[in-house]
Legacy VTK file of the C-alpha trace (Angstrom):
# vtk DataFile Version 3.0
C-alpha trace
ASCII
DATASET POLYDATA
POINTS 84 float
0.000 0.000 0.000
1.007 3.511 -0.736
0.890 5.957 1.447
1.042 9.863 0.056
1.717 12.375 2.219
0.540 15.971 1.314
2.677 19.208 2.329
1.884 20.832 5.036
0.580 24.548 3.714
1.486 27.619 6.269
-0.903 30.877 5.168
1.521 33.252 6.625
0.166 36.981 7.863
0.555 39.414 10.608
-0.876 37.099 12.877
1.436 33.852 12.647
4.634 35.411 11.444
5.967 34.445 15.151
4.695 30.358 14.073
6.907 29.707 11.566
9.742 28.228 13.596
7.305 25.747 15.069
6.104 24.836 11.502
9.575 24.071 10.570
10.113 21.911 13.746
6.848 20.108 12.739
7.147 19.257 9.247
11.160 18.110 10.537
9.862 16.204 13.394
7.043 14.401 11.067
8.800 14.568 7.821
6.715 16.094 6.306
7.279 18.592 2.930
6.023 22.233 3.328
4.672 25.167 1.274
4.716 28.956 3.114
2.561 31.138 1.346
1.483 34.627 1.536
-2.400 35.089 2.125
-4.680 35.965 -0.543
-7.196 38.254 -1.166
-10.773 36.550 -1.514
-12.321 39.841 -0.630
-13.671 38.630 2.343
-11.516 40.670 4.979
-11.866 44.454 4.749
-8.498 45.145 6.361
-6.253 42.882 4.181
-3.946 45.208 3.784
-2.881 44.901 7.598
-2.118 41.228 7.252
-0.383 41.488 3.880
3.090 41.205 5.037
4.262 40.224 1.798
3.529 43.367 0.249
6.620 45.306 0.037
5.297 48.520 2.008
3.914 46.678 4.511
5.659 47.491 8.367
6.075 43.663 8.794
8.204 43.031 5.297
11.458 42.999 6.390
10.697 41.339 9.514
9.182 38.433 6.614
12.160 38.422 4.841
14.713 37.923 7.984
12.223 34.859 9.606
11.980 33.520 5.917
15.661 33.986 4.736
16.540 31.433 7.848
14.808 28.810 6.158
16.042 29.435 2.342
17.617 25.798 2.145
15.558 23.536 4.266
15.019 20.539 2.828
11.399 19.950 1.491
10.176 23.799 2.730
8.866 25.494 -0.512
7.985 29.520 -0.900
5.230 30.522 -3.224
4.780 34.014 -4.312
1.696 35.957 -5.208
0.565 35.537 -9.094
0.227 39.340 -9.125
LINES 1 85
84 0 1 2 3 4 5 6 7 8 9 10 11 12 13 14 15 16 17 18 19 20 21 22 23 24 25 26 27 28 29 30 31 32 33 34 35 36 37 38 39 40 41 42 43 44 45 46 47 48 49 50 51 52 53 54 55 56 57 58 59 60 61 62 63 64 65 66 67 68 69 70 71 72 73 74 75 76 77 78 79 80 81 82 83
Protein backbone atom coordinates (compact mmCIF):
# COMPACT_ATOMS: atom_id res chain seq x y z
CA UNK A 1 0.00 0.00 0.00
CA UNK A 2 1.01 3.51 -0.74
CA UNK A 3 0.89 5.96 1.45
CA UNK A 4 1.04 9.86 0.06
CA UNK A 5 1.72 12.37 2.22
CA UNK A 6 0.54 15.97 1.31
CA UNK A 7 2.68 19.21 2.33
CA UNK A 8 1.88 20.83 5.04
CA UNK A 9 0.58 24.55 3.71
CA UNK A 10 1.49 27.62 6.27
CA UNK A 11 -0.90 30.88 5.17
CA UNK A 12 1.52 33.25 6.63
CA UNK A 13 0.17 36.98 7.86
CA UNK A 14 0.55 39.41 10.61
CA UNK A 15 -0.88 37.10 12.88
CA UNK A 16 1.44 33.85 12.65
CA UNK A 17 4.63 35.41 11.44
CA UNK A 18 5.97 34.44 15.15
CA UNK A 19 4.69 30.36 14.07
CA UNK A 20 6.91 29.71 11.57
CA UNK A 21 9.74 28.23 13.60
CA UNK A 22 7.30 25.75 15.07
CA UNK A 23 6.10 24.84 11.50
CA UNK A 24 9.58 24.07 10.57
CA UNK A 25 10.11 21.91 13.75
CA UNK A 26 6.85 20.11 12.74
CA UNK A 27 7.15 19.26 9.25
CA UNK A 28 11.16 18.11 10.54
CA UNK A 29 9.86 16.20 13.39
CA UNK A 30 7.04 14.40 11.07
CA UNK A 31 8.80 14.57 7.82
CA UNK A 32 6.71 16.09 6.31
CA UNK A 33 7.28 18.59 2.93
CA UNK A 34 6.02 22.23 3.33
CA UNK A 35 4.67 25.17 1.27
CA UNK A 36 4.72 28.96 3.11
CA UNK A 37 2.56 31.14 1.35
CA UNK A 38 1.48 34.63 1.54
CA UNK A 39 -2.40 35.09 2.12
CA UNK A 40 -4.68 35.96 -0.54
CA UNK A 41 -7.20 38.25 -1.17
CA UNK A 42 -10.77 36.55 -1.51
CA UNK A 43 -12.32 39.84 -0.63
CA UNK A 44 -13.67 38.63 2.34
CA UNK A 45 -11.52 40.67 4.98
CA UNK A 46 -11.87 44.45 4.75
CA UNK A 47 -8.50 45.14 6.36
CA UNK A 48 -6.25 42.88 4.18
CA UNK A 49 -3.95 45.21 3.78
CA UNK A 50 -2.88 44.90 7.60
CA UNK A 51 -2.12 41.23 7.25
CA UNK A 52 -0.38 41.49 3.88
CA UNK A 53 3.09 41.20 5.04
CA UNK A 54 4.26 40.22 1.80
CA UNK A 55 3.53 43.37 0.25
CA UNK A 56 6.62 45.31 0.04
CA UNK A 57 5.30 48.52 2.01
CA UNK A 58 3.91 46.68 4.51
CA UNK A 59 5.66 47.49 8.37
CA UNK A 60 6.08 43.66 8.79
CA UNK A 61 8.20 43.03 5.30
CA UNK A 62 11.46 43.00 6.39
CA UNK A 63 10.70 41.34 9.51
CA UNK A 64 9.18 38.43 6.61
CA UNK A 65 12.16 38.42 4.84
CA UNK A 66 14.71 37.92 7.98
CA UNK A 67 12.22 34.86 9.61
CA UNK A 68 11.98 33.52 5.92
CA UNK A 69 15.66 33.99 4.74
CA UNK A 70 16.54 31.43 7.85
CA UNK A 71 14.81 28.81 6.16
CA UNK A 72 16.04 29.43 2.34
CA UNK A 73 17.62 25.80 2.14
CA UNK A 74 15.56 23.54 4.27
CA UNK A 75 15.02 20.54 2.83
CA UNK A 76 11.40 19.95 1.49
CA UNK A 77 10.18 23.80 2.73
CA UNK A 78 8.87 25.49 -0.51
CA UNK A 79 7.98 29.52 -0.90
CA UNK A 80 5.23 30.52 -3.22
CA UNK A 81 4.78 34.01 -4.31
CA UNK A 82 1.70 35.96 -5.21
CA UNK A 83 0.57 35.54 -9.09
CA UNK A 84 0.23 39.34 -9.12
Amino acid sequence: MLIVLSPLKFVLQKDNIDSVDNFVRLMERYGFNGNIMPIENWGAMDNFVEHDVFASDHPMNARVKDVLSKYSNQPGLYFHTRNS
